[in-house]
C-alpha positions as CSV (number, residue, x, y, z in Angstrom):
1,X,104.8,39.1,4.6
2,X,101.7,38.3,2.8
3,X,102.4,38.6,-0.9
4,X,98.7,38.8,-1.4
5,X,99.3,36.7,-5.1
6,X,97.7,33.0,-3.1
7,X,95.8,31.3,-6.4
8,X,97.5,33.3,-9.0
9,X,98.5,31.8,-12.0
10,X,102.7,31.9,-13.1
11,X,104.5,30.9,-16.4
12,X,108.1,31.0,-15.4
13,X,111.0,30.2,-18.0
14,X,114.1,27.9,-17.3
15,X,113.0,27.1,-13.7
16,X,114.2,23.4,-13.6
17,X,117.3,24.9,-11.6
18,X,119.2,28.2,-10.8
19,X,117.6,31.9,-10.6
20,X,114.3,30.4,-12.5
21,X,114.1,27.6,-10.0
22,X,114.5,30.1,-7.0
23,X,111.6,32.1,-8.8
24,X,109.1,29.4,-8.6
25,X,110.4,28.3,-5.5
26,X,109.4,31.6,-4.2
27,X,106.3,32.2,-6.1
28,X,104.7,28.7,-4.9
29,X,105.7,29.4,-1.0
30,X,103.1,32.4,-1.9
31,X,100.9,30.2,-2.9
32,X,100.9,30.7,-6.6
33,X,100.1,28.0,-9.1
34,X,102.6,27.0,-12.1
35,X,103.9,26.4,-14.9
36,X,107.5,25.7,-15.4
37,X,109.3,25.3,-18.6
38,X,112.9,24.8,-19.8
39,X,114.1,22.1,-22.2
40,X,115.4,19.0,-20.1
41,X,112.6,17.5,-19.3
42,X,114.2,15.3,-16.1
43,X,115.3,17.9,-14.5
44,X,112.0,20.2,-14.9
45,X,109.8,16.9,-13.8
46,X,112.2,16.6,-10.8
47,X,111.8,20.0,-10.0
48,X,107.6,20.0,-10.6
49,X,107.6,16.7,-8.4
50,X,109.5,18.9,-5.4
51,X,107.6,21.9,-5.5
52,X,104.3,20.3,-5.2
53,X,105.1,18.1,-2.6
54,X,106.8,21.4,-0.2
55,X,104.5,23.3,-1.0
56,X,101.4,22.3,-2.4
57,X,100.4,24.0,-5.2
58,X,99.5,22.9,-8.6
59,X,102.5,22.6,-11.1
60,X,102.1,22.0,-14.5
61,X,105.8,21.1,-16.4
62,X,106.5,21.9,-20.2
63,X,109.8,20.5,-21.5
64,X,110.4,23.0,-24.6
65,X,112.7,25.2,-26.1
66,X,110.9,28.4,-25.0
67,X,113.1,30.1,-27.8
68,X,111.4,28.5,-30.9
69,X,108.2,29.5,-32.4
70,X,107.1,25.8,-31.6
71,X,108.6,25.8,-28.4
72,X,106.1,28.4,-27.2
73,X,103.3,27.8,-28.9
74,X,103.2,24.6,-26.5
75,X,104.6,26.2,-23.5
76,X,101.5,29.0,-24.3
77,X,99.0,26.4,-24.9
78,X,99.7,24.5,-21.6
79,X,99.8,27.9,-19.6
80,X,96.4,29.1,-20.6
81,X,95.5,32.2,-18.5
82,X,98.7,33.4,-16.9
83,X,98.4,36.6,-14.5
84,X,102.1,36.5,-13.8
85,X,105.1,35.6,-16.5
86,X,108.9,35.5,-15.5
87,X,111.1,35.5,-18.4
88,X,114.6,33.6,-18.5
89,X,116.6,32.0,-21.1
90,X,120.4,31.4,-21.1
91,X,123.1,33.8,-22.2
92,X,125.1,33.4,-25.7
93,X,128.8,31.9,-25.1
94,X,131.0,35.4,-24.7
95,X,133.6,35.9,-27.2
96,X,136.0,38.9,-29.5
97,X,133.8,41.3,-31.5
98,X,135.4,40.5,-35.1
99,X,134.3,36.7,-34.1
100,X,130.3,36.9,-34.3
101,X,128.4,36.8,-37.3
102,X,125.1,37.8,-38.3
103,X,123.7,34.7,-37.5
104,X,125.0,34.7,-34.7
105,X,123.6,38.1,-33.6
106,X,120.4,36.7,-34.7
107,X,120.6,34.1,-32.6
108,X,121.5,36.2,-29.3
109,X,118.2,38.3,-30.2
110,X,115.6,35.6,-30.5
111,X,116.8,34.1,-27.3
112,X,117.1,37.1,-25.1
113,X,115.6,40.4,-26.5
114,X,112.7,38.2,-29.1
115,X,111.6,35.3,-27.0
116,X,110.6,37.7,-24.0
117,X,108.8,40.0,-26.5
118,X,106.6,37.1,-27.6
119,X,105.5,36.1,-24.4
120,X,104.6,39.8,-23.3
121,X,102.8,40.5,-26.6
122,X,101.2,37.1,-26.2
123,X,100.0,37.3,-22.4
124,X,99.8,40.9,-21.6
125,X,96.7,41.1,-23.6
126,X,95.1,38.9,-20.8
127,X,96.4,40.8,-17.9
128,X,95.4,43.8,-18.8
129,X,92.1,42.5,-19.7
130,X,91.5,41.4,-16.2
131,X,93.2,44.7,-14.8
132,X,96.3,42.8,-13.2
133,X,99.5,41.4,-14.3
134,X,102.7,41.1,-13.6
135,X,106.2,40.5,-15.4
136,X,109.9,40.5,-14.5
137,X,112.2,39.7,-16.8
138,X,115.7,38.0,-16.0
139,X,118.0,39.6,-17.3
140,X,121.7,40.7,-16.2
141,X,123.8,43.4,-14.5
142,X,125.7,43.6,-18.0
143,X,123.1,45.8,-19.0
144,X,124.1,48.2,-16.2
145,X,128.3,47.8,-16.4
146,X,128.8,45.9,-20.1
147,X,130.6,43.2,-20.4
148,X,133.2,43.0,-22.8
149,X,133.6,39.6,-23.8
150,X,129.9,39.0,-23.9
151,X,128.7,41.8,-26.6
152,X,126.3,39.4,-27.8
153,X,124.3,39.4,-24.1
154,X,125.3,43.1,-23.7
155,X,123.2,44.0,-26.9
156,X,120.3,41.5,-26.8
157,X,119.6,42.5,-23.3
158,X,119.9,45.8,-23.7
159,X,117.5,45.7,-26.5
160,X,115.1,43.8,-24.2
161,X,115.2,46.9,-21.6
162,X,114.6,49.2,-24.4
163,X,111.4,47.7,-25.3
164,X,110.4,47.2,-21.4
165,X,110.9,50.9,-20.6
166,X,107.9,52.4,-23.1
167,X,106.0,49.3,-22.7
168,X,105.8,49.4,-19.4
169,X,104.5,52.7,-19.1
170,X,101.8,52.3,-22.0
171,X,100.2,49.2,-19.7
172,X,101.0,50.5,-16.3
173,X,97.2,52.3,-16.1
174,X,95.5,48.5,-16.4
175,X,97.1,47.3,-13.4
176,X,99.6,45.5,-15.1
177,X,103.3,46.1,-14.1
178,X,106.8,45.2,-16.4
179,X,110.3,45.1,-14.5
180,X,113.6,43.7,-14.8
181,X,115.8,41.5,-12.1
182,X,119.3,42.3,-13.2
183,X,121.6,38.8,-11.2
184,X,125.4,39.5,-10.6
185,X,126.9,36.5,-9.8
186,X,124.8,33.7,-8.3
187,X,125.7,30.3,-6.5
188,X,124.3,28.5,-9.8
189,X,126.0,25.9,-12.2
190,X,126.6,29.1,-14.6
191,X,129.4,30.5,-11.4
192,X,130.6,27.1,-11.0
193,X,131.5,26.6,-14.8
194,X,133.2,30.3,-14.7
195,X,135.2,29.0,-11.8
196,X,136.4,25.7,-13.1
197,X,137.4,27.1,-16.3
198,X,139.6,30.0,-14.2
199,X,141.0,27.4,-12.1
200,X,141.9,25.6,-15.1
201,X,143.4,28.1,-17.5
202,X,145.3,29.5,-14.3
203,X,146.6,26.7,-12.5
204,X,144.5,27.3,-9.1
205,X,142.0,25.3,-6.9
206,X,138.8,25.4,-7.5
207,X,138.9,27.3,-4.0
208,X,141.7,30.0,-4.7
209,X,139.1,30.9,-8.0
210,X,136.4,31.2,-5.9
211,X,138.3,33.8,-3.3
212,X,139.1,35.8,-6.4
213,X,135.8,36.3,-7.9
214,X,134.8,37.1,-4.5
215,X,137.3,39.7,-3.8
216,X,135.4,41.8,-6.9
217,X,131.7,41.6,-5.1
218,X,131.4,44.3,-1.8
219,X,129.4,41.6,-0.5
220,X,132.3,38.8,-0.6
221,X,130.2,36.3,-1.8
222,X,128.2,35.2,-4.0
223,X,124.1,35.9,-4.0
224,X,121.9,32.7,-3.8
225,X,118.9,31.5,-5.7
226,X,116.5,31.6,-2.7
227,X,117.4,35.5,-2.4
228,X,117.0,35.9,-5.9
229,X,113.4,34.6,-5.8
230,X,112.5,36.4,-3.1
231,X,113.3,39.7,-4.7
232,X,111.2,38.2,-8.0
233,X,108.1,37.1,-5.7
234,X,107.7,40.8,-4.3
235,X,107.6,42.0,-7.7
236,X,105.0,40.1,-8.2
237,X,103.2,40.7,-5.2
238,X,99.8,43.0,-4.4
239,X,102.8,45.4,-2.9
240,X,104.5,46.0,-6.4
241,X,102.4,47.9,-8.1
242,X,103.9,51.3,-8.3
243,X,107.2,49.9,-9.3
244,X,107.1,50.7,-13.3
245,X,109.6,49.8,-15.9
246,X,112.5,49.3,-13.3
247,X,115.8,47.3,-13.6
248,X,117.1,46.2,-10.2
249,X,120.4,45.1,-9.3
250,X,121.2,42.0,-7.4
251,X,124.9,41.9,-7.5
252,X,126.3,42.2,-4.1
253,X,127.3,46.0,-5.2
254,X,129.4,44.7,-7.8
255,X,128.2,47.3,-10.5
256,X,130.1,51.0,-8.9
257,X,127.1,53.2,-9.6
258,X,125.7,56.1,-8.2
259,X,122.3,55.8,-9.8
């Protein structure tokens, strides 16, 4: 399928690996020019170097912490006019309720609710300006089916939807559409640290772990980067725009929901 998004400009966030990485993967096999950020700058260069050469598009790399006021300001600067922005930043460590601090519910915010917030207030302007845009956020299925060790993620993210679900529908009339991709478990380095760590507080392979996280997903596996992108690019593409304000699941059926 044609995307119909060929010489569109992206900004994607953590893409030097995992779900971000699948994003721009997917984006430049449309034919969209980018710019990738996260804040190892090897990884990101290596990543920059790969996508140009499979697919050839123009890549521009910023190594920044897209969470810090500097951070953007750089990654904004290099990015000039962006007609399509995919948000990602890591999740807080999990943890007990009585544990976290105000700090460090401060710090969940600016990373996962605040940092996307920026970027939309800073590029949608543009988009709607030229009567097209498009954002998805990354974001998790935790804001479907909460998480309870991870509170901090449960309540930055869902603050994050809040604000996509009325802002979405305020810019939706300039052409400009605001969604959110909601992972489940992925084959990324974030599933194979969960595994190890199960395998090691339990006493089991690195195998066995994997066979019982599986057991929990309808699918019986786990979902893969390349799908992941896929499902980001078409939100992004010409076809998209009467999807408004939605959060879609990619978790194998993992979350039991009727709606």
């Amino acid at each position: 399928m044609d995307l119909g998004i060929k010489g569109k400009r992206a900004l994607v966030c953590a893409s030097s690996k995992g779900l971000g990485k699948g994003c721009a993967e997917a984006l430049a096999e449309a034919g969209v020019e980018l710019v990738l950020n996260a804040r190892g700058s090897e990884a990101l260069e290596a990543t920059a170097a790969e996508l140009r050469a499979r697919f050839g598009v123009t890549v521009v790399a910023v190594a920044a912490d897209i969470t810090t006021e500097d951070g953007r300001a750089r990654v904004l600067e290099a990015a000039g006019q962006v007609d399509i922005l995919v948000t990602n930043a890591g999740g807080p460590p999990p943890g007990l309720w009585s544990d976290w601090s105000r700090d460090d519910f401060i710090k969940a915010l600016d990373a996962n609710m605040l940092t996307p917030i920026a970027l939309m207030q800073a590029l949608l302007p543009g988009m709607m300006e030229r009567g097209w845009g498009r954002v998805v956020n990354i974001t998790s299925q935790a804001v479907k089916a909460p998480n309870a060790v991870l509170g901090l993620s449960n309540a930055a993210r869902t603050g994050l939807t809040g604000f996509v679900a009325g802002t979405s529908r305020q810019v939706a009339g300039t052409g400009v559409t605001i969604n959110n991709l909601l992972p489940g478990i992925h084959a990324t380095d974030r599933a194979d640290s969960l595994d190890h760590g199960v395998a090691a507080k339990e006493g089991i392979s690195l195998d066995e772990a994997r066979k019982r996280r599986f057991a929990t997903i309808p699918a019986g596996r786990y979902g893969t980067a390349a799908e992941f992108g896929a499902t980001c690019a078409f939100l992004c593409s010409q076809h998209a725009g009467f999807i408004v304000g939605q959060n879609v699941l990619l978790d194998g059926g993992g979350v039991n929901a009727t709606i």
